[in-house]
C-alpha positions as CSV (number, residue, x, y, z in Angstrom):
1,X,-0.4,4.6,1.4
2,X,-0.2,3.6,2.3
3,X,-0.2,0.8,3.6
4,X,0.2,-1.1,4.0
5,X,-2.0,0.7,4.1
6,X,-4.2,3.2,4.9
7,X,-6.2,2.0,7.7
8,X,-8.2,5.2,8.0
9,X,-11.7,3.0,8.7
10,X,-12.3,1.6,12.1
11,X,-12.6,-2.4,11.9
12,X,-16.0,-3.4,11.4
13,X,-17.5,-6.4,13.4
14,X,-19.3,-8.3,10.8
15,X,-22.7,-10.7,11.7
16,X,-22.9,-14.1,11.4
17,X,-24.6,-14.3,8.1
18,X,-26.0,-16.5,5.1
19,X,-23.3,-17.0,2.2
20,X,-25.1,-17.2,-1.1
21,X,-23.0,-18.0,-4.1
22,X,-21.8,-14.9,-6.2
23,X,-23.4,-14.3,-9.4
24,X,-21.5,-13.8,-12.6
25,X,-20.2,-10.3,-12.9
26,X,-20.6,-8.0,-16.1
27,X,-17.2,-7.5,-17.7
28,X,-16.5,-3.8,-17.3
29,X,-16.0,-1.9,-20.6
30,X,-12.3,-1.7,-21.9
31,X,-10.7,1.4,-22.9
32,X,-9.7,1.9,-26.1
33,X,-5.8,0.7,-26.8
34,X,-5.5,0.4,-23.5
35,X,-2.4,-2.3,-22.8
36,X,-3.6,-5.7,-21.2
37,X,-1.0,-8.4,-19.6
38,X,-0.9,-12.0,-21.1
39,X,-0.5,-14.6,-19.3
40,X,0.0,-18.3,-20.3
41,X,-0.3,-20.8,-17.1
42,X,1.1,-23.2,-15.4
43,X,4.9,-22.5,-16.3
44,X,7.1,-23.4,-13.3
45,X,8.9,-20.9,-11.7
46,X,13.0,-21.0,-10.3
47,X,15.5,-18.7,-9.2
48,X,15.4,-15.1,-7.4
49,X,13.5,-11.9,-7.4
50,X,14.8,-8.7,-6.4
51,X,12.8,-6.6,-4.2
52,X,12.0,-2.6,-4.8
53,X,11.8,-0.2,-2.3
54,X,8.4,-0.1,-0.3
55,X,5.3,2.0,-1.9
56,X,3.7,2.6,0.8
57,X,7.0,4.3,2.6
58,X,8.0,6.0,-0.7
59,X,4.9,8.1,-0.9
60,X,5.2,9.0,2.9
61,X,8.4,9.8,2.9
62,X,8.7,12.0,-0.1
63,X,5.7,14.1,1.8
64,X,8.1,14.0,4.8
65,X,10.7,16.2,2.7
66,X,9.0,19.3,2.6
67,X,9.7,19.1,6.5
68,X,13.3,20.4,5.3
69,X,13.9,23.6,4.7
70,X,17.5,21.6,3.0
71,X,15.8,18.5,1.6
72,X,16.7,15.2,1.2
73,X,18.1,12.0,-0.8
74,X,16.0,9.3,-0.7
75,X,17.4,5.7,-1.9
76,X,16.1,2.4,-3.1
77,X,13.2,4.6,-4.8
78,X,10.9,2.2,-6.9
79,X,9.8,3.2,-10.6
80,X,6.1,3.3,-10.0
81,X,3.4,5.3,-11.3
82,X,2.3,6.8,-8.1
83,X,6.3,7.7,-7.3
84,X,6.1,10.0,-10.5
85,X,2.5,11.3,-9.4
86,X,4.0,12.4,-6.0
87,X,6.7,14.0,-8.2
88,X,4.2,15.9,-10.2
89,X,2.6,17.1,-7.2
90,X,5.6,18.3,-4.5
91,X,6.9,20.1,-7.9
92,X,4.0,22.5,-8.1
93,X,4.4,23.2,-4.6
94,X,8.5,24.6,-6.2
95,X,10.2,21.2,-5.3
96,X,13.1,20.5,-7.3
97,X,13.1,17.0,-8.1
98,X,16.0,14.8,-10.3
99,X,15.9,11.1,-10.4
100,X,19.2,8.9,-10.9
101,X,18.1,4.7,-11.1
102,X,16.9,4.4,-7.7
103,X,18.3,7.6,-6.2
104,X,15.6,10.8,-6.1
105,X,16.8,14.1,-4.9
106,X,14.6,16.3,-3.6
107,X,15.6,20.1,-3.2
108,X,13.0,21.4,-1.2
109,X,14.8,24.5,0.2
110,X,12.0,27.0,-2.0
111,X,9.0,25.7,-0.9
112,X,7.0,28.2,-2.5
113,X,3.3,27.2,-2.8
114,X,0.9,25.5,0.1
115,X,-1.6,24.3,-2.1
116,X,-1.6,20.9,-4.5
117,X,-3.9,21.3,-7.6
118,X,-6.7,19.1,-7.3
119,X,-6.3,17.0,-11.0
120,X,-3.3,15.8,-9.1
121,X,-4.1,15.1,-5.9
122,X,-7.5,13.4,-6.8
123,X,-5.3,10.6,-8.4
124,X,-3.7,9.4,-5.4
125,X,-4.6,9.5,-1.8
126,X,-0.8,9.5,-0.3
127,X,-0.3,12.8,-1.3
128,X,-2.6,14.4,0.9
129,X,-0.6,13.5,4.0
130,X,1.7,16.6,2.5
131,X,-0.9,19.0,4.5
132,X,0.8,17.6,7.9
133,X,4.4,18.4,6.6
134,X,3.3,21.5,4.6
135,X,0.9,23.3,7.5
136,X,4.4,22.6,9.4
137,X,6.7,24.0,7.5
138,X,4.8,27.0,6.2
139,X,2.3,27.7,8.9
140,X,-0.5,27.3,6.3
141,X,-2.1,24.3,4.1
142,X,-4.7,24.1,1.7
143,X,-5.0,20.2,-0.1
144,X,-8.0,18.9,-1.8
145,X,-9.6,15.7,-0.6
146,X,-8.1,12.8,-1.8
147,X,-8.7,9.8,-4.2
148,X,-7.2,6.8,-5.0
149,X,-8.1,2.9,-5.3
150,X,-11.7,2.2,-5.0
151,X,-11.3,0.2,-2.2
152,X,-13.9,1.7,0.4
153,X,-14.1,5.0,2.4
154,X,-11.2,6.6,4.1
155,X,-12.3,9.5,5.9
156,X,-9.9,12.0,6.6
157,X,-11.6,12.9,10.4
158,X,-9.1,11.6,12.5
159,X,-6.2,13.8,10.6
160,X,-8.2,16.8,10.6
161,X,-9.3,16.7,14.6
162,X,-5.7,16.1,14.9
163,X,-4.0,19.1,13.6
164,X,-7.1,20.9,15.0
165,X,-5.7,19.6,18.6
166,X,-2.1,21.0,17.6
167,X,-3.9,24.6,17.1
168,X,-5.0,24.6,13.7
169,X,-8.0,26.2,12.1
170,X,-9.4,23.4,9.8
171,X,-11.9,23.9,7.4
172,X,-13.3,22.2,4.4
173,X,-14.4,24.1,1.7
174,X,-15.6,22.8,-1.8
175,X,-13.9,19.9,-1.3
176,X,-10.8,21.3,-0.5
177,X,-9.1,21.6,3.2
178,X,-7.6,24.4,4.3
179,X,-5.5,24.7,7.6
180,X,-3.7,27.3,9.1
181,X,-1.8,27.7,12.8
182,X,-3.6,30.2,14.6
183,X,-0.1,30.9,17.1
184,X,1.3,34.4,16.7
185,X,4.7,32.8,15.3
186,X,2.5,30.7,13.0
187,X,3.6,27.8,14.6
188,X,1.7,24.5,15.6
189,X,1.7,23.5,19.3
190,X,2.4,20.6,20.8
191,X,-1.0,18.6,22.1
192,X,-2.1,15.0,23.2
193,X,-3.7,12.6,20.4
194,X,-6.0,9.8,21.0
195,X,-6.8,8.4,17.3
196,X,-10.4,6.4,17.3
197,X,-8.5,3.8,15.0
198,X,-5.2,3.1,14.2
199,X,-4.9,4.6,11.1
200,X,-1.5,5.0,8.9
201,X,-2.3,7.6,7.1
202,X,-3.0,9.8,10.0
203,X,-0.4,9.0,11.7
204,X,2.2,9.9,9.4
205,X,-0.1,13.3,8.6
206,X,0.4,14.2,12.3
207,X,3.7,12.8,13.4
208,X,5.4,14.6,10.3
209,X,3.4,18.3,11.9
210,X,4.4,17.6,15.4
211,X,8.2,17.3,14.5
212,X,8.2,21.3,13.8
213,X,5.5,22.1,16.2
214,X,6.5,23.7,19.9
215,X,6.6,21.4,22.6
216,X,5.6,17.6,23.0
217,X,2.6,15.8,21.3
218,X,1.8,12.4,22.3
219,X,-0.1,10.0,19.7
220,X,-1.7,7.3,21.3
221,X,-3.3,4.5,19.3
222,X,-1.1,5.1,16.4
223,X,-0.3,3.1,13.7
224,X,2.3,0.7,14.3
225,X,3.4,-0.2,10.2
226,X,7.0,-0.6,9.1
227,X,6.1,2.4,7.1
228,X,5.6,4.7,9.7
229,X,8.8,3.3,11.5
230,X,10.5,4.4,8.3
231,X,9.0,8.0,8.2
232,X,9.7,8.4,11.6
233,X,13.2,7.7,10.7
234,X,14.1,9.6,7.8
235,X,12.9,12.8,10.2
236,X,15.1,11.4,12.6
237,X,17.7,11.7,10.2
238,X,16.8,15.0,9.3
239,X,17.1,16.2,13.0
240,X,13.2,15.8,14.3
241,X,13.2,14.1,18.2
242,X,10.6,11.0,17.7
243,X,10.0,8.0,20.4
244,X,8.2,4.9,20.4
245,X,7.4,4.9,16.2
246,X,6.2,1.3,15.8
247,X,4.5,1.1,19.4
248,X,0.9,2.2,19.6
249,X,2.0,5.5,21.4
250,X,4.5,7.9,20.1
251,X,6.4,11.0,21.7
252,X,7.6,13.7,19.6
253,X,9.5,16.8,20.9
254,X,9.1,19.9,18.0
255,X,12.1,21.7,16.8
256,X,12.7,24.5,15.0
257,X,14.1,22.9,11.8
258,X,14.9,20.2,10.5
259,X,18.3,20.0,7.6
260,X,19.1,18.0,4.9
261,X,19.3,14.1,5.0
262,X,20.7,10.8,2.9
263,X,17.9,7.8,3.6
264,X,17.6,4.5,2.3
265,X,13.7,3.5,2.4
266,X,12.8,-0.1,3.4
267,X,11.9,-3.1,1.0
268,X,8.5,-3.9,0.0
269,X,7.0,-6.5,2.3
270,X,3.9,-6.3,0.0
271,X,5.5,-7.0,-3.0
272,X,8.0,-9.6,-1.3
273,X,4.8,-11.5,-0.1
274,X,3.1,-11.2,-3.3
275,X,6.4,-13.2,-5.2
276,X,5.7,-15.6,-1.9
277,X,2.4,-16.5,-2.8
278,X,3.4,-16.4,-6.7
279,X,6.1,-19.4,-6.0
280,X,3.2,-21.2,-3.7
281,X,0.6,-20.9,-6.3
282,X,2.7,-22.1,-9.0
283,X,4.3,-25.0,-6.6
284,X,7.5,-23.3,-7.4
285,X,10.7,-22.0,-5.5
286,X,11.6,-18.6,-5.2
287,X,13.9,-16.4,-3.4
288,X,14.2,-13.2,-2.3
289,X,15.6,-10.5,-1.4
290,X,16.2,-7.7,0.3
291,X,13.5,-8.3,2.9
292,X,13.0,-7.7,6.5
293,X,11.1,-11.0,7.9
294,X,9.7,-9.7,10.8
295,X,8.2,-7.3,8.8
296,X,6.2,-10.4,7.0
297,X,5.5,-12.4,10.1
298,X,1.6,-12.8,9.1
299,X,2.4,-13.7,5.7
300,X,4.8,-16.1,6.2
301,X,2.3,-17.6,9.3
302,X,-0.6,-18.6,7.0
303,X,1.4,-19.6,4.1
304,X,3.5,-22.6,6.9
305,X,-0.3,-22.7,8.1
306,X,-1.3,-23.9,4.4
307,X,1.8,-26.0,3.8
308,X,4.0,-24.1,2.3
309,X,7.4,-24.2,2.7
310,X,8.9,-20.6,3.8
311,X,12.9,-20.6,4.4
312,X,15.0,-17.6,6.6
313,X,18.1,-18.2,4.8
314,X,20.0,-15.2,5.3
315,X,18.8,-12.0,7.7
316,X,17.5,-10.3,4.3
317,X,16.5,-13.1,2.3
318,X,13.5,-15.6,2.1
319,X,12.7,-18.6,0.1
320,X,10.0,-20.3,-0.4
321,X,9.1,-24.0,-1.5
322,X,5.9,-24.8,-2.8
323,X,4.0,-28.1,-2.7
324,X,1.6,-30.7,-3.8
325,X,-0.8,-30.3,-1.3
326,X,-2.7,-27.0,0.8
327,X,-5.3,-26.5,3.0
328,X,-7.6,-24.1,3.2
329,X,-6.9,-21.2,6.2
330,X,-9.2,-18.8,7.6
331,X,-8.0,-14.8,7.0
332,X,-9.1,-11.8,8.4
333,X,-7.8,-8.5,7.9
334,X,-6.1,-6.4,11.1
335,X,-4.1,-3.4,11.6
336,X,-0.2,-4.4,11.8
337,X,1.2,-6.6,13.2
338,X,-2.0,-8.3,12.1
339,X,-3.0,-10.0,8.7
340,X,-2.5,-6.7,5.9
341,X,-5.1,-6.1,3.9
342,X,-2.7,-5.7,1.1
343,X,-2.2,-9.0,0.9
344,X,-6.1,-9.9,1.2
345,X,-6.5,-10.9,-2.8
346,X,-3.2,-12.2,-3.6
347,X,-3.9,-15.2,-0.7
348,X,-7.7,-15.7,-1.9
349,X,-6.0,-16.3,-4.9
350,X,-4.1,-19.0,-3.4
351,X,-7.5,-20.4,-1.3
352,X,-9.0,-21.3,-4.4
353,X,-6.5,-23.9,-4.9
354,X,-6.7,-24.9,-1.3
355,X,-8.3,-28.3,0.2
356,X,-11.2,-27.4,2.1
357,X,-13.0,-24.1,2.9
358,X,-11.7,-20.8,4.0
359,X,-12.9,-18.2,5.1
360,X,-11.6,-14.2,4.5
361,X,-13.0,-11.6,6.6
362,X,-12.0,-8.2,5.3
363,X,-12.3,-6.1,8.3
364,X,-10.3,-2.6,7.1
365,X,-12.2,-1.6,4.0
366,X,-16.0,-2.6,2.8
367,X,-15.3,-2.5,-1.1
368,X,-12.6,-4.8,-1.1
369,X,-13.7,-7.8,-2.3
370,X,-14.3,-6.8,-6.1
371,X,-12.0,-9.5,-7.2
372,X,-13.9,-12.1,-6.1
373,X,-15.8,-12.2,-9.4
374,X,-12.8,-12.1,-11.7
375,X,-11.5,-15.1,-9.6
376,X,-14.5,-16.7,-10.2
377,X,-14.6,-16.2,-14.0
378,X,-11.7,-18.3,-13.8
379,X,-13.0,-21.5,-12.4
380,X,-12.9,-20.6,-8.2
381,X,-15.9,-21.0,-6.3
382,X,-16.3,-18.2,-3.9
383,X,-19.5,-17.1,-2.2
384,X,-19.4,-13.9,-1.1
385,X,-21.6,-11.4,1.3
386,X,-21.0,-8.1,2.2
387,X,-16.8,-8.6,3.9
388,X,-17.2,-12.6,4.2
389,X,-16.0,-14.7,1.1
390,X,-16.1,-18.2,1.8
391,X,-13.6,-19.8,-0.8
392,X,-13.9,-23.7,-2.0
393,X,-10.9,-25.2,-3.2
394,X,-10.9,-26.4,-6.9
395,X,-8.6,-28.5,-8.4
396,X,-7.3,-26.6,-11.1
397,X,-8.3,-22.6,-12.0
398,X,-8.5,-21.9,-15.9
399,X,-7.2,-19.2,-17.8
400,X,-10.0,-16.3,-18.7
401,X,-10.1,-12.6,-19.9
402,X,-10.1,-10.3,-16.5
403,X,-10.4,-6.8,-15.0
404,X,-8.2,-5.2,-12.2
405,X,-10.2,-3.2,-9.6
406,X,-7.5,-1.8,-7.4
407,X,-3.9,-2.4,-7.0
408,X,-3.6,-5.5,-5.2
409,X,-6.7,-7.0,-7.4
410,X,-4.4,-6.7,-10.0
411,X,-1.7,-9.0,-8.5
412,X,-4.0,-11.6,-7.6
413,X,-5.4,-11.7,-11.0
414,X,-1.7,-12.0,-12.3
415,X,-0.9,-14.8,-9.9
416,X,-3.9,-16.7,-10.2
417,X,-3.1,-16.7,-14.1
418,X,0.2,-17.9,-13.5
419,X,-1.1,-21.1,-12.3
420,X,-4.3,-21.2,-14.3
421,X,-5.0,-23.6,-17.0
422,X,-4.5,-21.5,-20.2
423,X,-4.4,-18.0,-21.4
424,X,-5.4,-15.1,-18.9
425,X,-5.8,-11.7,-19.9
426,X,-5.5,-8.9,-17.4
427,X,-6.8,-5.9,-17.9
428,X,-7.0,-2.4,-16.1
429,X,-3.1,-2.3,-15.8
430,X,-2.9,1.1,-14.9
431,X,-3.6,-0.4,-11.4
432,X,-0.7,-2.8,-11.1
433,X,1.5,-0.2,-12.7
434,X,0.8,2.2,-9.6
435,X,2.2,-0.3,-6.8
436,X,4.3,-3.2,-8.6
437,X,8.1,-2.0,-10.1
438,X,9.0,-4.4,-13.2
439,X,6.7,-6.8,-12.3
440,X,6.3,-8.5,-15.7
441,X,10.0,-8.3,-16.0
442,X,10.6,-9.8,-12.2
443,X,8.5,-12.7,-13.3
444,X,9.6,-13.2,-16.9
445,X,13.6,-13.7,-15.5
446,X,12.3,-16.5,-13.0
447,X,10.2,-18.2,-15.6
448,X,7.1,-17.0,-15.8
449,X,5.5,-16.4,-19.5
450,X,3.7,-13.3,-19.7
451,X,3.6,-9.7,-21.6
452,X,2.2,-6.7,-22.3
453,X,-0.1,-5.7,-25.2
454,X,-2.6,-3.4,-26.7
455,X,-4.5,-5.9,-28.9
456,X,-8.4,-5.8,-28.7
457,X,-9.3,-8.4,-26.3
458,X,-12.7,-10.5,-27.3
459,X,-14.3,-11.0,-24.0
């Protein structure tokens, strides 16, 4: 997650260095009939966008179920690909799941399996925060190691020394982890955590095992996301005893179980910044809603920084103005309440329409910078090397056939051909379906002219 999200590397300080201009990258082979999103440019864009339910808390809190022995009705669930992978997987471990629109109900009173099959986990990285909540619950855990976006390494250390400190044998065998609580009554014990980096992911893994663990843990240096402010909630509601979630050290006092709760999950300040850059790429006006604004602080600081207009006009709604006229800002990505490195690609997307140079430092993970060659297939001029892109502003980017690397790759490329001169073709969907809900039709009702097909793509 996510996260948002998943800080689970340690920032990295990065030399001064030489920037030499990136060379043309080799378009990546397509898969057969596999759909691609067209995208014809420079259409103005008016009116509102509604915003899903966060990703990143989704996952997490769907893990944060099986704490239950009840389960739990989650609202304002997204339709996402990685929402129905989670399903998949907490239903092998006997989760009863039914979905109504935006309402999931999760039945997870016959928890009767502690291990997730690895053709399922290896899809998604979220779900492996399930060994916290499931080594909880039933004293015992095994979860293969995870996959996900190919964004960079995210080492699951820091979650395995931790449930290690809460009295847990932790091995790794084959690839596949397996815990158990070495207390006669099977239960984890309370313990003091130091984590070396702020990590999200490990934070939720170990905050949702202290909750049925005995006594008090202490996480210091934890994570301090929205998303693990929501987690920490929905166990709250379920009957856990949590301080100081969204502070860098929280306090939680173990019970013996937790019972059945009705939670709303927050809105997606990813995807509401994403529409935000949308409306100030296309020098458009959008609103939206709902959001939380302090959650987008750092978004909503770079874009005024830039020149774009960014409106509070009700406590859940933003809207935001574009103009004639940016100038190039400098980024680098931080742990929250820092710059997110889910938003990393969608604002290089807007740099390259920028006055001047900027410069984006991408500090959390060392392999995300793969769409700087797509962006510069259409027309940017960005020189990259190693986590420093250095992007020129051009006057105008032009439409051109492109390839999604991750998730958030995929929603720069989509933005960047919404103002591009042209047709853009985006390919490697399967990406954006995993992290945007209706995104095509979100854009499509505000103005934008785009859809999906599965015609061969000359490229």
């Amino acid at each position: 997650m996510q996260s948002t999200m998943d800080l689970d590397t340690a920032s990295q300080t990065i030399e001064p260095i030489e920037l030499t201009t990136l060379e043309s990258s080799q378009m990546p082979q397509l898969e057969l009939n596999a759909p691609v999103l067209r995208i014809i440019g420079k259409a103005p864009l008016s009116g509102h966008v509604p915003i899903s339910g966060a990703k990143n808390s989704i996952l997490a809190l769907m893990a944060g179920t099986l704490l239950s022995s009840e389960g739990c009705r989650i609202r304002n669930v997204p339709n996402l690909a990685d929402v129905q992978r989670m399903s998949d997987i907490l239903e092998t471990l006997g989760v009863k799941i039914s979905r109504n629109g935006e309402v999931l109900d999760l039945d997870t009173s016959n928890l009767t399996s502690n291990s997730a099959p690895y053709e399922l986990v290896s899809k998604m990285r979220a779900s492996f925060f399930a060994l916290g909540s499931i080594l909880a619950r039933l004293g015992s855990a095994k979860m293969p190691l995870p996959g996900g976006c190919a964004i960079g390494a995210r080492p699951v250390d820091l979650h395995v020394r931790g449930l290690q400190a809460l009295g847990a044998s932790v091995q790794i065998e084959h690839g596949i982890v397996i815990a158990h609580a070495t207390s006669r009554n099977g239960r984890l014990q309370g313990a003091k955590i130091y984590l070396d980096c702020p990590s999200v992911g490990a934070t939720e893994t170990l905050m949702m095992a202290a909750t049925l663990a005995e006594g008090e843990t202490i996480i210091e240096n934890a994570a301090q996301e929205p998303e693990v402010i929501d987690l920490a909630d929905l166990c709250m509601a379920m009957g856990a005893k949590i301080k100081g979630a969204g502070t860098n050290t929280i306090i939680i006092e173990g019970v013996e179980k937790l019972h059945f709760a009705d939670f709303t999950a927050i809105p997606d300040r990813i995807e509401a910044a994403t529409f935000m850059v949308a409306a100030a790429i296309t020098r458009s006006t959008l609103s939206m809603s709902p959001v939380v604004p302090t959650h987008l602080t750092a978004a909503i600081s770079k874009l005024q920084e830039m020149g774009v207009t960014v409106r509070i006009d009700a406590p859940d709604t933003i809207t935001v103005v574009g103009g004639d006229r940016y100038r190039a800002v400098d980024i680098e990505t931080l742990p929250y309440p820092g710059f997110p490195t889910d938003m990393q690609a969608q604002f290089m997307a807007l740099l390259t329409i920028c006055e001047g140079n900027g410069v984006v430092n991408e500090t959390v993970y060392e392999n995300r910078l793969q769409h700087v060659a797509e962006l510069n297939r259409m027309g940017a001029n960005i020189r990259l090397k190693n986590s420093v892109a250095v992007v020129t502003g051009v006057p105008q980017l032009s439409g051109a056939p492109v390839m999604a690397t991750d998730l958030r790759a995929s929603a720069a490329l989509v933005i960047a051909g919404l103002a591009a001169d042209g047709e853009t073709t985006v390919m490697g969907l399967h990406h954006l379906d995993r992290g945007y809900d209706r995104i095509e039709e979100k854009l499509r009702n505000v103005g934008a002219k785009l859809y999906r097909t599965t015609e061969t793509i000359a490229v």
